[in-house]
C-alpha positions as a Python dict, from the first residue, in 0.01 Angstrom:
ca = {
    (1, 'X'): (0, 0, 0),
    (2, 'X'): (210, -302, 189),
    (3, 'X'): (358, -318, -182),
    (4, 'X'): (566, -81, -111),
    (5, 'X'): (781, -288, 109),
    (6, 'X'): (822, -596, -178),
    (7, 'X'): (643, -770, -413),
    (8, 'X'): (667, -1081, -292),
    (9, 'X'): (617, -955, 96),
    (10, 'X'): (329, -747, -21),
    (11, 'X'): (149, -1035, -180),
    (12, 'X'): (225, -1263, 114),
    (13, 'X'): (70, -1023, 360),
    (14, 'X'): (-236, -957, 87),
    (15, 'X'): (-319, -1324, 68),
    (16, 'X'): (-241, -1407, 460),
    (17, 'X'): (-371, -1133, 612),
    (18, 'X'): (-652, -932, 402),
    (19, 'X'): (-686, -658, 632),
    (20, 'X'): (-483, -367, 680),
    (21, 'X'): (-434, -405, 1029),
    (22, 'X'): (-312, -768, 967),
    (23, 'X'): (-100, -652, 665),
    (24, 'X'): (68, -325, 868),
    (25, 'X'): (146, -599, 1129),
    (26, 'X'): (314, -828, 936),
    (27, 'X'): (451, -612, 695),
    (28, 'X'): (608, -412, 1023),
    (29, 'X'): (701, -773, 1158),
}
């Protein structure tokens, strides 16, 4: 789902956060 907003973002927030609260936040950030 955070994929939408890059590739490279997406997998950043996949690896550093894990959860989807963590990934909205830093994909929001």
């Amino acid at each position: 789902m955070e994929n939408t907003r890059g590739g490279m973002d997406g997998k950043v927030v996949l690896i550093t956060g894990g959860t989807s609260g963590i990934g909205k936040a830093a994909a929001t950030a």
